[in-house]
Rosetta silent file (secondary structure, phi, psi, omega in degrees, C-alpha in Angstrom):
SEQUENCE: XXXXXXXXXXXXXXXXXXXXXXXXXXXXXXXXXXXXXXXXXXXXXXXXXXXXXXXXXXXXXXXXXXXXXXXXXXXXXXXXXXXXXXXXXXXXXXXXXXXXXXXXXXXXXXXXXXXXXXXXXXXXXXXXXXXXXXXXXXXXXXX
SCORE:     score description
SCORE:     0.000 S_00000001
   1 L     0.000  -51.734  173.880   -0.625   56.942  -80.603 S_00000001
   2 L   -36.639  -40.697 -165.054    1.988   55.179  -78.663 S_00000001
   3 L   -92.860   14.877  175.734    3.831   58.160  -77.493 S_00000001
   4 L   -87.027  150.339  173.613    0.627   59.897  -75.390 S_00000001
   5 L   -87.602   -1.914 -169.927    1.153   59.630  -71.960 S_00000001
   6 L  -151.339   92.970  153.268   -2.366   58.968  -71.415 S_00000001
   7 L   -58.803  138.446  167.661   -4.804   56.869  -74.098 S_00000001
   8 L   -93.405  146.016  162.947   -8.373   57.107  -73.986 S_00000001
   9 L    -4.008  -49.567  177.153  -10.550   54.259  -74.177 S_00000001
  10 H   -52.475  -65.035  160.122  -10.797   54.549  -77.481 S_00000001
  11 H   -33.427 -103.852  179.779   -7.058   54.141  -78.236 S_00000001
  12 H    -2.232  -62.192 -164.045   -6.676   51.552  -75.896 S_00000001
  13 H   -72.559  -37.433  176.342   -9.288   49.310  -77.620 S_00000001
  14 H   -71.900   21.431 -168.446   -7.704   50.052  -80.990 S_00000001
  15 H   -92.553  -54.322 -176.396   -4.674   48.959  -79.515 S_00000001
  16 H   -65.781  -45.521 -161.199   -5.773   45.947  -78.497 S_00000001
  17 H   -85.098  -28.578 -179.880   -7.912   44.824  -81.914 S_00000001
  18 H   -65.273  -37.501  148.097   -4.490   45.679  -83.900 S_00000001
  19 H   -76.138   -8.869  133.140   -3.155   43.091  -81.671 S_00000001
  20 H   -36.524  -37.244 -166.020   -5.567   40.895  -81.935 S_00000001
  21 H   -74.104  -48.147 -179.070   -5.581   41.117  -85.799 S_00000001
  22 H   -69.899  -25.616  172.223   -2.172   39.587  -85.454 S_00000001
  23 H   -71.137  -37.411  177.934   -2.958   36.808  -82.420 S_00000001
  24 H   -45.515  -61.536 -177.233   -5.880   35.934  -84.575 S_00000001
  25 L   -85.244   -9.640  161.936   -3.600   34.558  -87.180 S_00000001
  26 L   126.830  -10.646  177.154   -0.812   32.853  -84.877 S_00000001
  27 L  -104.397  123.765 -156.457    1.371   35.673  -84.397 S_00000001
  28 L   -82.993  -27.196 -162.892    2.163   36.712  -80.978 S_00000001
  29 L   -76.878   36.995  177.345    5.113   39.034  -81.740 S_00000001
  30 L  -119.298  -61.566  152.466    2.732   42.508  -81.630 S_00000001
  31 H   -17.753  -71.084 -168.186    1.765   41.303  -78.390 S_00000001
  32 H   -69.059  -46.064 -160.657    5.006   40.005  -76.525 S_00000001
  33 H   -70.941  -40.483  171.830    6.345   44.025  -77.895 S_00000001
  34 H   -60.019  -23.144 -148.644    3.532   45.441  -75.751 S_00000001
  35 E   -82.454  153.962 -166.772    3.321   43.599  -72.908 S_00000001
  36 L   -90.580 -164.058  178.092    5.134   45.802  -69.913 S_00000001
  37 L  -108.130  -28.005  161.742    8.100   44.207  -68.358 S_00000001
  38 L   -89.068   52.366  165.437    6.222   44.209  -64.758 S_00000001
  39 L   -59.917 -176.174  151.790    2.988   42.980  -66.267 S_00000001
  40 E  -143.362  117.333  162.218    0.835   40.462  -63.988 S_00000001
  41 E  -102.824  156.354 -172.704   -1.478   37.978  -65.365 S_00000001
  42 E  -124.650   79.291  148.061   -3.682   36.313  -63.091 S_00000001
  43 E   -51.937  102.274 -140.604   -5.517   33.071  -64.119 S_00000001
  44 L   -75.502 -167.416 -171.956   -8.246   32.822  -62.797 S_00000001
  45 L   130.397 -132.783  173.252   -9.961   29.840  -60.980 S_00000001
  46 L   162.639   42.862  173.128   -9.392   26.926  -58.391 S_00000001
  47 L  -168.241 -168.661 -119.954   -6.884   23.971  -60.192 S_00000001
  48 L   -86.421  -25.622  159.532   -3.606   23.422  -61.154 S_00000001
  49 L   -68.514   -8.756 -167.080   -3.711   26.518  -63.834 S_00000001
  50 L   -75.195  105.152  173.661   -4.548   29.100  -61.635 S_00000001
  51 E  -172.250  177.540 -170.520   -1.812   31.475  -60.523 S_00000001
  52 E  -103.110  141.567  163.168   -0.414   34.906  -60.550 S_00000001
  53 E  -135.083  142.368 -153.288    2.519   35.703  -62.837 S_00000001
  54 E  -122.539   78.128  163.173    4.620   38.396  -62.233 S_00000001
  55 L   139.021  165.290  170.836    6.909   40.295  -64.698 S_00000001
  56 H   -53.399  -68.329  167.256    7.207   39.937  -68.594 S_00000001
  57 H   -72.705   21.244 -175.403    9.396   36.743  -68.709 S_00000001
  58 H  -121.635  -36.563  170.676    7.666   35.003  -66.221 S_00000001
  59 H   -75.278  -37.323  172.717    4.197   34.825  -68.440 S_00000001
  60 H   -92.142   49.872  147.882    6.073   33.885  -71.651 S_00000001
  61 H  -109.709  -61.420 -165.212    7.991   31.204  -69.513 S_00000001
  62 H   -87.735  -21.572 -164.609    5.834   29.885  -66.975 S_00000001
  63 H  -117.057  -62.616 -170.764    2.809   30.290  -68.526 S_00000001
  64 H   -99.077    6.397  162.055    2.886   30.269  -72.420 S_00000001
  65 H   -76.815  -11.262  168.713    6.042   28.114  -72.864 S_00000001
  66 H   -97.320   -4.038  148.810    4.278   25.752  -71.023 S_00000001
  67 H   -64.102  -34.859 -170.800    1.107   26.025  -73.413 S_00000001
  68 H   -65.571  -38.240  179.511    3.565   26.093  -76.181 S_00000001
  69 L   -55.222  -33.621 -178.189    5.133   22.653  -74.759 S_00000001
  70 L  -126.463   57.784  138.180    2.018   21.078  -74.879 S_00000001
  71 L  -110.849  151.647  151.646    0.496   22.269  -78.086 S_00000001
  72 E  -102.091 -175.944  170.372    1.731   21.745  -81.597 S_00000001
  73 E    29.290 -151.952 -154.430    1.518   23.786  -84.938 S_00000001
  74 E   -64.625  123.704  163.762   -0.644   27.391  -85.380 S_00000001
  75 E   -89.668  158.324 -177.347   -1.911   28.825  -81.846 S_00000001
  76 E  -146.097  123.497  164.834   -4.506   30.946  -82.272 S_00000001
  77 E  -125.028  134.716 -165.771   -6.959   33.216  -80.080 S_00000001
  78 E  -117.578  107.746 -170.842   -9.131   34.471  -82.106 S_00000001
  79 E   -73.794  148.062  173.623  -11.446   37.636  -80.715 S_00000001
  80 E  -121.352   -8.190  160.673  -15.018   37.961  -80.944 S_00000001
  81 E  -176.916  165.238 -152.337  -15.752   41.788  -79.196 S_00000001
  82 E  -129.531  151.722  168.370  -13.764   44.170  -77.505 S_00000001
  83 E  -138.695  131.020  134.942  -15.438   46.264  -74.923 S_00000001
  84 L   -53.269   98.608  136.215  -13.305   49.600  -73.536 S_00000001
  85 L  -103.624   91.436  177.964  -13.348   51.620  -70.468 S_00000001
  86 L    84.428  -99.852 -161.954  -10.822   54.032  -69.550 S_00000001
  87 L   -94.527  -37.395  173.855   -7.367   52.149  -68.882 S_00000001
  88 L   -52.327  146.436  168.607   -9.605   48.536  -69.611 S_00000001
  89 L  -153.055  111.663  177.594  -10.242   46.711  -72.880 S_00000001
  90 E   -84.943  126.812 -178.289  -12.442   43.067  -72.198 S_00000001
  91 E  -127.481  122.030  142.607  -11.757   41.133  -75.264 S_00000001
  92 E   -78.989  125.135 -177.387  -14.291   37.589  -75.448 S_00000001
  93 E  -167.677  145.449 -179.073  -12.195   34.941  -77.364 S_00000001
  94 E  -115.494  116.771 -163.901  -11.858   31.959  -78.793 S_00000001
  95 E   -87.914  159.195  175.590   -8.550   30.013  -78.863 S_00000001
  96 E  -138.048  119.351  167.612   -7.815   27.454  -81.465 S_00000001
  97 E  -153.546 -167.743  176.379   -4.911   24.752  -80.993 S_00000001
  98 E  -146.789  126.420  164.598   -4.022   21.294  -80.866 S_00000001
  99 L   -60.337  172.645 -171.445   -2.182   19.341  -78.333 S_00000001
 100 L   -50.806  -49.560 -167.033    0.805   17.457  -78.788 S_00000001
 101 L   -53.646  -34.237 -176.170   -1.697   14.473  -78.784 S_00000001
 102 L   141.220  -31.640 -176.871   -3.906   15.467  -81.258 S_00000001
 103 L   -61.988  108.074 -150.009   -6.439   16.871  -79.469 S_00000001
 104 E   -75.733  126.199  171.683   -8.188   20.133  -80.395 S_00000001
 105 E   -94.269   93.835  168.946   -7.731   22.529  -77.558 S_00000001
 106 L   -93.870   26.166 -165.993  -10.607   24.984  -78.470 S_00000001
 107 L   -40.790  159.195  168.478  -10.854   27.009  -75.141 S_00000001
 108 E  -100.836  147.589  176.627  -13.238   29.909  -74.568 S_00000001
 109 E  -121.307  148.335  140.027  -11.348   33.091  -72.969 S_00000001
 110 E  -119.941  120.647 -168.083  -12.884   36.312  -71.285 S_00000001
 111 E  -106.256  105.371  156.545   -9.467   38.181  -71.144 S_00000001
 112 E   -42.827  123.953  147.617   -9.174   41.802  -68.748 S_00000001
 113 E  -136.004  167.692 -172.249   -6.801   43.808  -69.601 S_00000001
 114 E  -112.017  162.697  173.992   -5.065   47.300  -68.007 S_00000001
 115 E  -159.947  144.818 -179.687   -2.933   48.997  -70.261 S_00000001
 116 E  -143.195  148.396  163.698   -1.221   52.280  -69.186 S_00000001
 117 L    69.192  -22.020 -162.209    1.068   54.526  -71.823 S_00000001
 118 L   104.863   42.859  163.388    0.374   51.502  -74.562 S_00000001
 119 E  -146.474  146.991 -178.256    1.665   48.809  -72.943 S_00000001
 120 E   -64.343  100.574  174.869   -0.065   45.736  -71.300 S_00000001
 121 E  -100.464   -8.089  176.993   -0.015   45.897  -67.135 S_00000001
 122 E  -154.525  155.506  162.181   -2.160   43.613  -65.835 S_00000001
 123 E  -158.708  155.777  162.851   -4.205   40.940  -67.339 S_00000001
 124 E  -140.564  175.900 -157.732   -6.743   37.919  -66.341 S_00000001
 125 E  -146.638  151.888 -164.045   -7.704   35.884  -68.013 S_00000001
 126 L  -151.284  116.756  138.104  -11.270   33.521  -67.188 S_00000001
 127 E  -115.953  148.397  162.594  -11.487   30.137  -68.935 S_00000001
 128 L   -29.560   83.559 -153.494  -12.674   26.754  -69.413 S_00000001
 129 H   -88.927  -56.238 -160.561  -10.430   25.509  -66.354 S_00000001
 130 H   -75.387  -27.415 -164.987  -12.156   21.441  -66.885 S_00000001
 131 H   -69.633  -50.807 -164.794  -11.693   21.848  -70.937 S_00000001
 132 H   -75.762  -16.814  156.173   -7.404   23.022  -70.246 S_00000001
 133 H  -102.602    6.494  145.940   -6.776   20.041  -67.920 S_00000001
 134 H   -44.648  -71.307 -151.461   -8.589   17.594  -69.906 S_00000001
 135 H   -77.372  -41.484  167.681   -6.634   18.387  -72.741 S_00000001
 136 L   -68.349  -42.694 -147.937   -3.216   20.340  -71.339 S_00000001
 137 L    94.265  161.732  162.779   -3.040   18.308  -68.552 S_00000001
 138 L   -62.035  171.858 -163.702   -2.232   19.872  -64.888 S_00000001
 139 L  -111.872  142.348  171.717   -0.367   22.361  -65.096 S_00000001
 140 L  -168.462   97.071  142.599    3.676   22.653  -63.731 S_00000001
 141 L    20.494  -53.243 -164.185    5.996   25.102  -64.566 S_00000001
 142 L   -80.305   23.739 -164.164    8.807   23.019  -64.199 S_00000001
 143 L   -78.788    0.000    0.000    8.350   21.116  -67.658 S_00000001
């Protein structure tokens, strides 16, 4: 499947629920191998999470080492339907974590994503923005 130069919709989405199967349960590493090396995620919004990230190490740096910093034990996003068009796959999800503090971080996600050849090129991602700086805190890179 991997090796088409072109996936259909179809493809695409079953790309995404095998990763999924695996995020679902705390593991990330089917994911981080897909992800492109110029992806861009965008969070969407208007507070201190909101931003564009640009390139492969700059979303697991800037973005989920600083969820990982302020979460403990199993992360989890756990999907609840996938929808496919063409290069798109909309996955509705529900994250499960806990902050350092104690605090259940239970966010809702609607997550976009592009995918070209089988790899991840763009994503956004639409959340609870008042739930993740209750619980996360503001957000700053520089942790």
């Amino acid at each position: 499947m991997l090796n088409n130069t072109t996936m259909s919709a179809a493809e695409n989405k079953r790309l995404m629920q095998e990763i999924f199967a695996r995020v679902a349960v705390g593991d990330g590493s089917l994911f981080v191998e897909h992800l492109a090396d110029d992806v861009v995620m965008r969070v969407s919004g208007q507070n201190s999470w909101s931003h564009t990230f640009t390139g492969k190490q700059s979303v697991l740096r800037d973005l989920f080492g600083v969820v990982r910093e302020r979460t403990s034990g199993v992360r989890k996003t756990i999907p609840l339907r996938f929808v496919a068009d063409d290069d798109v796959v909309v996955i509705e999800a529900r994250g499960e974590m806990t902050s350092r503090t104690g605090v259940p971080y239970n966010n809702e996600y609607c997550l976009i994503y592009r995918l070209r050849d089988g790899k991840i090129v763009e994503i956004t991602e639409y959340n609870d923005s008042v739930l993740c700086e209750r619980v996360l805190g503001p957000f700053s890179a520089s942790e």
